[in-house]
C-alpha positions in Angstrom: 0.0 0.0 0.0 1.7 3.4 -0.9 1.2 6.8 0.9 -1.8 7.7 -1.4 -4.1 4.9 -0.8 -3.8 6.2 3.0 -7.3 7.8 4.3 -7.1 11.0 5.2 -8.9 10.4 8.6 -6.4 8.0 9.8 -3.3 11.2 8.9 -2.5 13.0 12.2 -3.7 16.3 12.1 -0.3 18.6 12.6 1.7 15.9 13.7 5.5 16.8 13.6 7.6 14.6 11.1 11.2 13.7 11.4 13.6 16.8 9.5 14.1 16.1 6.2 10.9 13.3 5.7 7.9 15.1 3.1 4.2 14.3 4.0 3.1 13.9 0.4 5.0 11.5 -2.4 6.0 13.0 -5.5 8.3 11.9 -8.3 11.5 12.9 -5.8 10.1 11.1 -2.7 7.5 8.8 -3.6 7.4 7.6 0.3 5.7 10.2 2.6 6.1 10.2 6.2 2.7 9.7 7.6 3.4 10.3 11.5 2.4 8.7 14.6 -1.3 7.7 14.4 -3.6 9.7 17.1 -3.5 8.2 20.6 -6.4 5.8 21.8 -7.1 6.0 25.6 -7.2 2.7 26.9 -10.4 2.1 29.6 -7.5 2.1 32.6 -6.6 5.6 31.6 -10.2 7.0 31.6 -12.1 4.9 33.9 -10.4 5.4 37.3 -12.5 1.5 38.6 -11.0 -0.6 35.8 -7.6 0.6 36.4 -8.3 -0.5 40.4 -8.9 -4.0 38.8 -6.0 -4.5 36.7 -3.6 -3.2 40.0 -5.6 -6.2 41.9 -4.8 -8.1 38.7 -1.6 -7.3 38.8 -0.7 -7.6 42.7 -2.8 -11.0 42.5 -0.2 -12.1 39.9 3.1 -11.3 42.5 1.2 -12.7 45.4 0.7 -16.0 43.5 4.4 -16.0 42.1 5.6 -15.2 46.3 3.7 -18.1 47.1 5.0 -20.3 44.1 8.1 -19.7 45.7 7.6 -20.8 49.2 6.2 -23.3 47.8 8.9 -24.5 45.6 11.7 -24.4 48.9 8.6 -26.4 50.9 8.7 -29.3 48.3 12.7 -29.0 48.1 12.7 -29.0 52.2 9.6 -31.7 52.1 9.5 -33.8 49.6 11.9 -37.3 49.4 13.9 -37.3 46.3 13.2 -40.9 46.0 9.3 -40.9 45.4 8.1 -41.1 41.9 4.9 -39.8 40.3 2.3 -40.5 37.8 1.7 -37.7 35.4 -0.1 -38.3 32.4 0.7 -38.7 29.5 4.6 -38.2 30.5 4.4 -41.1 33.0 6.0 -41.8 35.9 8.5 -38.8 37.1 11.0 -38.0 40.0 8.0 -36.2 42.9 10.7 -33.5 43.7 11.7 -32.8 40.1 8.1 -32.2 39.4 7.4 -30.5 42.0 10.5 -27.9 41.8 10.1 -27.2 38.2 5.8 -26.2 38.3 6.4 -24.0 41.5 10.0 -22.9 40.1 7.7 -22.2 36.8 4.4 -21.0 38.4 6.5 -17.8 40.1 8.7 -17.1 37.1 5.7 -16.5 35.0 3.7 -14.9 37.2 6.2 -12.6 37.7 6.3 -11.7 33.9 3.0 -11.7 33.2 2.9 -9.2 36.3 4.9 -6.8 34.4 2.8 -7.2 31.3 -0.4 -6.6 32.4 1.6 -3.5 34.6 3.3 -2.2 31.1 0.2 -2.7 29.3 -3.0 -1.3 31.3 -1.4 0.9 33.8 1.8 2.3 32.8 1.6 5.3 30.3 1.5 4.4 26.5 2.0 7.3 24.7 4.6 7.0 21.8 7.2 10.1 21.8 9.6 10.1 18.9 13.0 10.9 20.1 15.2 12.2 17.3 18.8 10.6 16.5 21.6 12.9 18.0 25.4 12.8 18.7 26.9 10.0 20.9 28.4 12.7 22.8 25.7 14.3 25.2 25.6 17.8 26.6 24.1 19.3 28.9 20.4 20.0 27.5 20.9 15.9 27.0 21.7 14.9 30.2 18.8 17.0 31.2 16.3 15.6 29.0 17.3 12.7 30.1 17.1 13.4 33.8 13.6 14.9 33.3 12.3 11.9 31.0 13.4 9.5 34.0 11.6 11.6 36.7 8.2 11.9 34.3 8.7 7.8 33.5 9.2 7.1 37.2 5.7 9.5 37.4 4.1 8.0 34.3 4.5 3.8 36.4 2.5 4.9 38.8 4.9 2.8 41.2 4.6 5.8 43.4 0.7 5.7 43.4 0.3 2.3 43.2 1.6 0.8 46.4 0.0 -2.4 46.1 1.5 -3.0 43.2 4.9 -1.8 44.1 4.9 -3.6 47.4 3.6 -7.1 46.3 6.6 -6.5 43.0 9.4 -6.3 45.6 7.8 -9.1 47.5 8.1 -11.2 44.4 11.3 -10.3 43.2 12.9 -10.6 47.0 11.6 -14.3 47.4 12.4 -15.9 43.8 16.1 -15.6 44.2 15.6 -17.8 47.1 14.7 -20.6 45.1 18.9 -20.3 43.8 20.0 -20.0 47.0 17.7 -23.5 48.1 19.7 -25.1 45.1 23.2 -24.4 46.5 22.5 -27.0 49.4 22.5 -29.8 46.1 26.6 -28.3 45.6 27.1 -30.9 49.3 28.5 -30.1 52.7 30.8 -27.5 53.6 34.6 -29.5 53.3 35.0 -28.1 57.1 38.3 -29.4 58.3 38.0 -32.9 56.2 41.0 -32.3 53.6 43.1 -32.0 56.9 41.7 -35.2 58.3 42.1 -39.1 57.0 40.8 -42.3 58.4 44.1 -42.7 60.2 44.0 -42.4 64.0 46.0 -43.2 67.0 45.7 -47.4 67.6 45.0 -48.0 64.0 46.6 -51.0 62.6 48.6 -51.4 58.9 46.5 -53.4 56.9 48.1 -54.7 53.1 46.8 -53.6 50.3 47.2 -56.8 48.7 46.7 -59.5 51.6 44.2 -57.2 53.9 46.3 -58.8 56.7 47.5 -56.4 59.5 51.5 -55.8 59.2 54.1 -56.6 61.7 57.7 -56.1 61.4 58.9 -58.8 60.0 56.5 -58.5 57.2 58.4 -55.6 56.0 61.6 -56.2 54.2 64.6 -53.6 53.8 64.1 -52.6 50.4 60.8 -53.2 49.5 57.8 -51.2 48.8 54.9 -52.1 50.3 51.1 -50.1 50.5 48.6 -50.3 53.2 45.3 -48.7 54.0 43.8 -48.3 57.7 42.0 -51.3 59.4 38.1 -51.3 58.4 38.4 -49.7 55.5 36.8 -52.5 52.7 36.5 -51.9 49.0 33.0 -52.7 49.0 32.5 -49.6 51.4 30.4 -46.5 49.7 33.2 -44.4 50.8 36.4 -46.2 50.2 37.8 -44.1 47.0 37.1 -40.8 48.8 38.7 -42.3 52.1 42.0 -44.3 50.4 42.3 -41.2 48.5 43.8 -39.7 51.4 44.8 -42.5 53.6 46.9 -44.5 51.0 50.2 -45.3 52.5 53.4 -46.8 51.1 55.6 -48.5 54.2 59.5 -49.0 53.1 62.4 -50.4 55.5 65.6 -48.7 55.8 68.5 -49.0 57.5 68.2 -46.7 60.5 72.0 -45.5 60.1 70.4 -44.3 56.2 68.0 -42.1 57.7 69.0 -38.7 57.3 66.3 -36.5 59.3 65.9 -36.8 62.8 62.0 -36.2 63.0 61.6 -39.4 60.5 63.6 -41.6 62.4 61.7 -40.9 65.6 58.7 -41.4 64.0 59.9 -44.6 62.6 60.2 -48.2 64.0 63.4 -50.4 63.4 63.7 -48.3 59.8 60.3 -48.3 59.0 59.4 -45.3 57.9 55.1 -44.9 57.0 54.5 -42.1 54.0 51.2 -40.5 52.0 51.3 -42.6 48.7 49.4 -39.6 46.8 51.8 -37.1 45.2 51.4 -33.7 46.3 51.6 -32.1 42.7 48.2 -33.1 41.6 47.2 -36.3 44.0 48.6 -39.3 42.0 49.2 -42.3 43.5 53.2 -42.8 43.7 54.3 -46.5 42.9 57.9 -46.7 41.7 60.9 -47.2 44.4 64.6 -47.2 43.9 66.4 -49.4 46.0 69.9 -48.0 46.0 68.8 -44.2 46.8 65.5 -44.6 48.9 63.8 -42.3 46.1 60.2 -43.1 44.9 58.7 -41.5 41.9 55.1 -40.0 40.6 54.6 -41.7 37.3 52.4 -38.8 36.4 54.7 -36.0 36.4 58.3 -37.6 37.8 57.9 -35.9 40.6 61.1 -36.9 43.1 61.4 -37.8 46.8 64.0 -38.5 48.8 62.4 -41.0 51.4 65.8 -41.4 54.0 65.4 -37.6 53.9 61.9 -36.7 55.0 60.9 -37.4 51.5 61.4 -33.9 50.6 61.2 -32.8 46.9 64.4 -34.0 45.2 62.7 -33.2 41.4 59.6 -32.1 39.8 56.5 -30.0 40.3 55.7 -31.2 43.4 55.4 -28.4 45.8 56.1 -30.2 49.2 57.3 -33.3 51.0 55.0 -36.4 51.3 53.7 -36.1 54.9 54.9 -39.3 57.1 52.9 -41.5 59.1 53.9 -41.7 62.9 53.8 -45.5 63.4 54.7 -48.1 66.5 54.1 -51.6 67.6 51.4 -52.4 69.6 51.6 -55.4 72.2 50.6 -57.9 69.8 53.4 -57.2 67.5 51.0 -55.5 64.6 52.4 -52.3 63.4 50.0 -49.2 64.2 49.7 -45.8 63.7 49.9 -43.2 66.4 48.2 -40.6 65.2 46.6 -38.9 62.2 49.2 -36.7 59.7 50.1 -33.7 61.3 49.4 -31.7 57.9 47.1 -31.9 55.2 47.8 -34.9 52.4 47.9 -34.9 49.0 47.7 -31.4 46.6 48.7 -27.7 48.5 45.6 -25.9 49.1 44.9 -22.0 49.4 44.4 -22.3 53.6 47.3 -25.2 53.6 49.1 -24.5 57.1 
């Protein structure tokens, strides 16, 4: 449809048109710039009732989405994650799942269709043509702008409108409460557990390989040998988080090789009890050479010098393995006396 097939009637009589646009086509411009049609009141804007009922329309809308909210933190809180429902025609769901997602839903969307409704019944819709200027703005700008914020702010009616305004903050406080609820799905706080293993004073030296307890004689100079903490079983739920830091590799050395003082007390007859996981990244250190009492990461080559506190003799390991303090108790089985004194495995930010 061109210009000239436009009704007269439907032209704005003396509206303004951008500079530089024509209001009637000719052979130069053949599109004319017909302006903004004329305003239509909507029934809010003249009947003072009907815009009572879209407020109570609108507030109803946040009070719903508040108590879709509570609601969805009551099923998170109430509901067992194990019970399944029947919902037709998707069938049998998770209860929670179902539950979270329509209250989740229910206050998301009542929240937006509380704006809506707002934007569209209450808050002023007169279009105002603002004219393209320079990026840069100056002063008559800034306080256009400043005077086009305070008449916007007027136009909302947020002022007026308390409801409205109160049950919108109400809404918009609660529904980030529903994130918040989800952080508890992230676990437990760590607390002081990356400082603590299974190991504890009395705790015998079970084999890896046998799942025998260790004496002395079991242990011969030169070999390598791992063990875990008595009552720890593979088939426990927890094992891999627990032998991931209570792994130990037990070698025997000749007391007269032992270089620092604090590892030969905490020895017995030479042998000397040390973290198997490498304190680079956590992997599990296997290889032992004989002649210098080193042991190797496979991962990284990481070096330590076990008949010297196995402190780092090579590689990107950032500290010495921590040792075991170990005994005999009085049936002969070797046991540990304690837990490490410092955290196993990896550094840490609060490692101290």
């Amino acid at each position: 449809m061109s210009s000239q097939d436009i009704p007269e009637e439907n032209l704005p009589a003396g509206q303004e048109t951008a500079p530089g646009a024509v209001t009637v086509a000719d052979e130069k411009n053949p599109f004319a710039d017909p302006g903004l049609p004329p305003h239509e009141h909507r029934i809010q804007d003249i009947d003072e009732r009907a815009a009572k009922r879209s407020e109570r329309t609108v507030a109803l809308l946040f009070t719903v989405s508040m108590l879709a909210t509570i609601g969805f933190i009551a099923s998170y809180v109430a509901v067992p994650d194990d019970k399944s429902i029947y919902v037709f025609p998707i069938g049998h769901i998770s209860a929670m799942n179902f539950a979270l997602g329509l209250t989740l839903g229910l206050a998301l969307f009542c929240i937006g269709a509380g704006a809506v409704h707002w934007a569209r019944t209450l808050m002023s819709d007169v279009e105002i043509v603002d004219e393209r200027h320079p990026i840069e703005a100056s002063p008559e700008v800034r306080a256009k702008v400043h005077a086009d914020f305070k008449q916007g702010a007027k136009e909302s009616v947020i002022g007026r409108r308390k409801l409205i305004r109160n049950t919108m903050l109400g809404a918009l406080t609660l529904v980030p409460l529903s994130g918040l609820v989800l952080l508890r799905d992230l676990g437990p706080l760590p607390g002081t557990s990356l400082r603590q293993t299974m190991w504890s004073k009395g705790k015998l030296l079970v084999n890896m390989n046998t799942n025998e307890p260790l004496r002395p004689s079991d242990v011969a100079v030169g070999s390598l040998t791992f063990a875990k903490p008595e009552g720890l079983e593979e088939n426990d739920e927890d094992f891999q988080k627990e032998i991931a830091k209570a792994a130990l590799m037990i070698v025997r050395l000749q007391p007269d090789n032992i270089k620092d003082k604090r590892e030969l007390e905490w020895s017995h007859e030479g042998i000397v009890a040390y973290s198997k996981i490498c304190t680079h990244v956590g992997c599990p250190i296997s290889l032992y050479e004989q002649q210098t009492h080193h042991v190797l990461c496979p991962c990284h080559q990481s070096t330590f010098d076990l008949s010297d506190g196995a402190r780092v003799i090579f590689g990107p390991a950032g500290h010495a393995l921590p040792q075991l303090r170990i005994g005999v108790n009085d049936e002969g089985y070797l046991q540990a006396l304690g837990d490490f004194e410092e955290p196993v495995g990896p550094a840490f930010w609060e490692r101290g």
